[in-house]
C-alpha positions as CSV (number, residue, x, y, z in Angstrom):
1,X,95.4,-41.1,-132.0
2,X,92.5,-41.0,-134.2
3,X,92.1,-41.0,-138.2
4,X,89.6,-39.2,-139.9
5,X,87.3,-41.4,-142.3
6,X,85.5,-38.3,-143.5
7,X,82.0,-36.5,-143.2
8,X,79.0,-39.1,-143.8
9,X,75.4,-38.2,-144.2
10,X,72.7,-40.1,-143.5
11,X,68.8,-39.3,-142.8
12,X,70.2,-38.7,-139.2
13,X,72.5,-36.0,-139.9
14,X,76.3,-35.4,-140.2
15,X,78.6,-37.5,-138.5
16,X,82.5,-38.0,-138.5
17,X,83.7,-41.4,-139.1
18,X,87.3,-42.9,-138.0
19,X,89.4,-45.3,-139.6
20,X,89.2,-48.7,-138.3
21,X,86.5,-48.0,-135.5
22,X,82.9,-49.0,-136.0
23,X,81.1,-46.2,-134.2
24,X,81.1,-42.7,-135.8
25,X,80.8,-39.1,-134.1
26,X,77.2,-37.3,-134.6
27,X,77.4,-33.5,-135.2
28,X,75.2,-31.4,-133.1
29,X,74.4,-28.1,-134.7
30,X,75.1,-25.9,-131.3
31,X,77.7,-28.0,-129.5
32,X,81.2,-28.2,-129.8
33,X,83.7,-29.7,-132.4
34,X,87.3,-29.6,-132.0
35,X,90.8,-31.2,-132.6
36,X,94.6,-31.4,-132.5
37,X,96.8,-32.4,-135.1
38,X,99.7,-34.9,-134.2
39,X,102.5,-32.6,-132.6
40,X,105.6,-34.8,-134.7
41,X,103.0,-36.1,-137.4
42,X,102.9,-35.9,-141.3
43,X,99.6,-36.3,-143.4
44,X,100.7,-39.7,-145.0
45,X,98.5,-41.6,-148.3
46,X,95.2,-43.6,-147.2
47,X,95.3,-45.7,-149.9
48,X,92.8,-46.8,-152.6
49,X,89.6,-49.2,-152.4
50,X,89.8,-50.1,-148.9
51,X,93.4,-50.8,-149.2
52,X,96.3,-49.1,-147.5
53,X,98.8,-47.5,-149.0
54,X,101.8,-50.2,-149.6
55,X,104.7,-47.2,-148.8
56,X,102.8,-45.3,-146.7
57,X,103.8,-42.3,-149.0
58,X,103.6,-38.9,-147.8
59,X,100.9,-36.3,-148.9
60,X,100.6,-32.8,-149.6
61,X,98.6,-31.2,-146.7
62,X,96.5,-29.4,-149.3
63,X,94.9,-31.9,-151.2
64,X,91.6,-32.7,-150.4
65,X,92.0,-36.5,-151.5
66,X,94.8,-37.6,-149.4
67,X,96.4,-39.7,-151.7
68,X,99.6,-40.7,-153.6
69,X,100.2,-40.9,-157.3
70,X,99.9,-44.8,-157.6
71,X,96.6,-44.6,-155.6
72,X,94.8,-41.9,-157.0
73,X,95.4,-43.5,-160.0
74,X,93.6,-47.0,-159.1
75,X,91.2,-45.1,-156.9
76,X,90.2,-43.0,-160.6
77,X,90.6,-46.4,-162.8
78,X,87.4,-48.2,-160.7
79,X,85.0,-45.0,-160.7
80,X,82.2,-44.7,-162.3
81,X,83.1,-40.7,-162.2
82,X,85.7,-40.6,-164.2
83,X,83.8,-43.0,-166.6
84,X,86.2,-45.4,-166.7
85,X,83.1,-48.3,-166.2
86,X,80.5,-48.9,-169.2
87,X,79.5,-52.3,-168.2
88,X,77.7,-50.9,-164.6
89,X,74.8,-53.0,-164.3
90,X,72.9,-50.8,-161.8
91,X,70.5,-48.2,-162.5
92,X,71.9,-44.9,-162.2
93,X,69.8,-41.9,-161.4
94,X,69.6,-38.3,-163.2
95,X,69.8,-35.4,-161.3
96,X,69.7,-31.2,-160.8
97,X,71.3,-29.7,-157.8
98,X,70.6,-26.2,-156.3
99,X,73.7,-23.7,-154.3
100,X,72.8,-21.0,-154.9
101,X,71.0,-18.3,-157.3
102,X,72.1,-19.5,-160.5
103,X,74.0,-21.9,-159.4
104,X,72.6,-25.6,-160.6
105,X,74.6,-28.1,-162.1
106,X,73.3,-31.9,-163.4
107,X,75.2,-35.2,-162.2
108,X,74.4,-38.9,-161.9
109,X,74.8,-41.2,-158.9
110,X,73.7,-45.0,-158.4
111,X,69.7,-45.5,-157.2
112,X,70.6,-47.3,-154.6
113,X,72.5,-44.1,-153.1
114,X,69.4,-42.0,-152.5
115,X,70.2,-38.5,-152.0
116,X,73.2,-39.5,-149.6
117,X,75.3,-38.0,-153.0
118,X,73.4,-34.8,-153.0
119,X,74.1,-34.0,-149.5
120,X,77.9,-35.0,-149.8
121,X,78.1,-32.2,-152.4
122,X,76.3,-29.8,-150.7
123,X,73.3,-29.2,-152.8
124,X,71.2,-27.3,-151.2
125,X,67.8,-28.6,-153.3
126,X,67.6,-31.0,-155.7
127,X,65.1,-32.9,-157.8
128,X,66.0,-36.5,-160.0
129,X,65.6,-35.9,-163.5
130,X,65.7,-39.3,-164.5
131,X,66.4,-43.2,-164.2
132,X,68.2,-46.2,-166.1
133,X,71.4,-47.9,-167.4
134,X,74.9,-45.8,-166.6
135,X,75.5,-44.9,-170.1
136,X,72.2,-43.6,-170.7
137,X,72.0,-41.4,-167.6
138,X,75.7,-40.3,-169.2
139,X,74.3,-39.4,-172.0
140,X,71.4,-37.2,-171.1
141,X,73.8,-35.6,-168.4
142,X,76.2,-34.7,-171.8
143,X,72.5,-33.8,-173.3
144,X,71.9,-30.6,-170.9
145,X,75.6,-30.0,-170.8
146,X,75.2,-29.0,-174.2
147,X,72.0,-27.8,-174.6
148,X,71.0,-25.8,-171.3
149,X,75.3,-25.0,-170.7
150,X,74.0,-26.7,-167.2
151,X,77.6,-27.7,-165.7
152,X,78.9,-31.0,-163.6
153,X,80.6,-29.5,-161.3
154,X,80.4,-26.0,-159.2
155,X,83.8,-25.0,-157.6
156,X,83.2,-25.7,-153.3
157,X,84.6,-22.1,-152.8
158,X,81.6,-20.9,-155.1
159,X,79.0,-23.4,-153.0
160,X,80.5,-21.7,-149.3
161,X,80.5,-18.3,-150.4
162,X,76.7,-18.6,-151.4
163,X,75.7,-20.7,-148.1
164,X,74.9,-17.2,-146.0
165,X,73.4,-15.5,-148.5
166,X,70.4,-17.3,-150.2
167,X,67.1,-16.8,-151.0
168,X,64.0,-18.8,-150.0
169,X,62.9,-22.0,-149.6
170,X,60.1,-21.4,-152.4
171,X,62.8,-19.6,-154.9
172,X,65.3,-22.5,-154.8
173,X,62.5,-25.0,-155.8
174,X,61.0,-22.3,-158.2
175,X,64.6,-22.2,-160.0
176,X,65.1,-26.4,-159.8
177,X,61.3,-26.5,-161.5
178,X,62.0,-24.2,-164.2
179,X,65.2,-26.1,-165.0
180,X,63.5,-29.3,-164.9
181,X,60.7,-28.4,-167.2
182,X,63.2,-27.0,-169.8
183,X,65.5,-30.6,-169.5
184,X,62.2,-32.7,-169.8
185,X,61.5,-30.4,-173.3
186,X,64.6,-31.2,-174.9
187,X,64.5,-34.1,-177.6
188,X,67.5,-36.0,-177.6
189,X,67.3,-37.6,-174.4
190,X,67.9,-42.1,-174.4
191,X,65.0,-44.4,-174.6
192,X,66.4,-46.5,-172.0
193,X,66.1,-43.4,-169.6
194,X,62.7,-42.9,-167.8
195,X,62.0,-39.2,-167.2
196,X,60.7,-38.5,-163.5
197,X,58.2,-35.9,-162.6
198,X,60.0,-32.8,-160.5
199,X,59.8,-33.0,-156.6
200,X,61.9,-30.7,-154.9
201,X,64.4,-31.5,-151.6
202,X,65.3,-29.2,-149.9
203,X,68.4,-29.4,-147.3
204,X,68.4,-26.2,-146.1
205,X,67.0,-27.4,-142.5
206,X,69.6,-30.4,-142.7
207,X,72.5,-28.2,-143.3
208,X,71.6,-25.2,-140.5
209,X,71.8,-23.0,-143.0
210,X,68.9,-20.6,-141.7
211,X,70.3,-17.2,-139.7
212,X,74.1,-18.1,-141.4
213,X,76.4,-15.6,-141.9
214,X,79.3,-15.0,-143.7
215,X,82.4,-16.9,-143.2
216,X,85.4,-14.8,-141.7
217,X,88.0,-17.2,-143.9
218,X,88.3,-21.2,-145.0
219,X,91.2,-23.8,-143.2
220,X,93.6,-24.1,-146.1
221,X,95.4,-26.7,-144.6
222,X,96.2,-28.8,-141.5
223,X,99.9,-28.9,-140.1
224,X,101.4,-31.0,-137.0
225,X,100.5,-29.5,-133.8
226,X,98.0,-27.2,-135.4
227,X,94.6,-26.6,-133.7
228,X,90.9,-26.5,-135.1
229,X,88.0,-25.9,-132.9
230,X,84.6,-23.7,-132.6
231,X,81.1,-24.4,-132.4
232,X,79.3,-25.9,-134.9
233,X,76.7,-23.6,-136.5
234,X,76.4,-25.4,-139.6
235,X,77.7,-28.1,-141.9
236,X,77.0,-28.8,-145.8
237,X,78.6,-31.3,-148.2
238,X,82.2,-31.4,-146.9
239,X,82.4,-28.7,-145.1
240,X,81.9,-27.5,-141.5
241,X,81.0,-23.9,-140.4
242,X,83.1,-23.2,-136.9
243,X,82.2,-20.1,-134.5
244,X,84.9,-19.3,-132.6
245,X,84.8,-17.7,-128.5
246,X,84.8,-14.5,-130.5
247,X,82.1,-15.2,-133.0
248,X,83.8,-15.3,-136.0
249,X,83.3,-18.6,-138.0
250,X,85.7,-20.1,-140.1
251,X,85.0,-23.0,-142.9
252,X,86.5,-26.3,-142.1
253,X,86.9,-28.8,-145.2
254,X,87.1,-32.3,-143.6
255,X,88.6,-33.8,-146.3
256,X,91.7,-32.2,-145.2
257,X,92.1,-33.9,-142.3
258,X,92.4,-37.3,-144.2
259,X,95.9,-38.9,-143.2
260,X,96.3,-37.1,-140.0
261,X,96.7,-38.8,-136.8
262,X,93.9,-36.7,-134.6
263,X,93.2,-35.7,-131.2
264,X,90.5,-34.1,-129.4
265,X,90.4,-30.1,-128.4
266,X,88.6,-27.9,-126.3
267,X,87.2,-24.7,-128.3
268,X,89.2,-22.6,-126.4
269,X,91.7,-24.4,-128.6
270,X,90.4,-21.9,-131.1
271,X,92.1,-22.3,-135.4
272,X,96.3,-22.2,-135.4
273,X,96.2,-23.8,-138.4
274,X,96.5,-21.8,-141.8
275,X,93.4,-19.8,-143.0
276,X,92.6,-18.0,-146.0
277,X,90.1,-15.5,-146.8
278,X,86.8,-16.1,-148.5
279,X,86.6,-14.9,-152.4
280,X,84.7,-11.8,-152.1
281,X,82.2,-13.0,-155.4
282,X,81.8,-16.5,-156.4
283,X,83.4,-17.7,-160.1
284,X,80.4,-19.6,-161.5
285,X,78.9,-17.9,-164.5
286,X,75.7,-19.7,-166.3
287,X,74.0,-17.5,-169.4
288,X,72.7,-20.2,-170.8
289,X,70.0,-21.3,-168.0
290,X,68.4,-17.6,-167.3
């Protein structure tokens, strides 16, 4: 029985890494990805920080974080996310990310991360917008909150809906410049925070996003004995994009299989887990940046 240890990218690619095992799985755009859910299991806490969960508590099966009350909360009370540390002394890294047409929101994430952060979230470009202490980057990410209405965070189901339907790789950089320029106009920004001259990423390649199509409905949850398997066709941030024998694909969120005990599956396997249908338009709404 395995344990999922979530989705990791690195400059290699996806991969799926298991608790308490050293090697991870590499995902293969084109070959198969499946699994079984423990017939008599229950999704159970995995704990904060590296530690396990001292009761072992149970979980709802459709939370993405997998955790119980007590270890959420000590999970949230050490990360720099939920700006609960001033004293940081790394340098922290400004940044824009790109999902879609209209769709770019600002964050911040340690230097010494690279872009692994920008992939984890999906972003399908992205450019740095600046560099130095934590609560300096903080404040010029509250800068462009206010002045360009450029959010923190875009909803996931917004960033899947988008995925099959965006426009070129020139666009997306075109949109990421011309939010850039207008963030490196603004007075305001910290003099501890050095600016950084736009170049565009783009993870469009990465992700397998070229020829995608729309997804027939998203895994809303995992339950004992439940199925999930397909071909893999494409995989951003969290997520995974199944085809099924019939074609169909169906998004898989691999946070949700946090706290499972795991088996492997043939595709023919196919989804028996619960699905929901895709949001026909996506909720993000940005008047401020165009």
């Amino acid at each position: 029985m395995w344990r999922s240890g979530g989705l990791r990218w690195g400059d290699e690619g996806p991969r799926l890494a298991w608790e308490g095992r050293a090697r991870a799985s590499p995902l293969v755009y084109g070959t198969d990805v499946g699994f079984r859910v423990e017939e008599a299991g229950e999704r159970t806490c995995v704990g904060a920080r590296g530690h396990p969960c001292p009761v072992g508590a149970r979980v709802s099966a459709r939370g993405t974080q997998a955790r119980c009350g007590e270890c959420a909360r000590l999970d949230r009370a050490h990360s720099v996310a939920a700006d609960t540390i001033a004293d940081d002394p790394r340098v922290y890294r400004v940044y824009l990310a790109w999902f879609g047409a209209g769709m770019v929101k600002v964050g911040i994430t340690a230097e010494e991360r690279g872009p692994a952060r920008l992939r984890e979230q999906g972003a399908v470009a992205f450019s740095w917008l600046g560099r130095g202490p934590l609560m300096a980057a903080r404040r010029t990410e509250e800068l462009l909150r206010t002045a360009l209405g450029v959010p923190d965070r875009i909803p996931y189901a917004d960033k899947r809906l988008v995925r099959s339907r965006l426009p070129g790789r020139e666009e997306r950089a075109a949109e990421v410049r011309e939010v850039h320029a207008r963030a490196v106009a603004l007075t305001g920004w910290p003099d501890s925070l050095e600016r950084l001259v736009c170049e565009v990423a783009d993870h469009g390649e990465a992700f397998g996003l070229a020829g995608l199509g729309d997804a027939a409905g998203v895994v809303s949850e995992l339950v004992a004995g439940g199925a999930v398997a397909g071909r893999l066709v494409a995989a951003a941030g969290p997520d995974l994009h199944l085809a099924g024998e019939d074609g169909a694909v169906i998004v898989l969120d691999t946070r949700l299989m946090a706290g499972w005990g795991l088996t492997g599956a043939e595709r023919s396997a196919g989804v028996t887990v619960p699905v929901r249908v895709a949001p026909a338009e996506p909720e993000v709404d940005q008047p401020g940046l165009f």
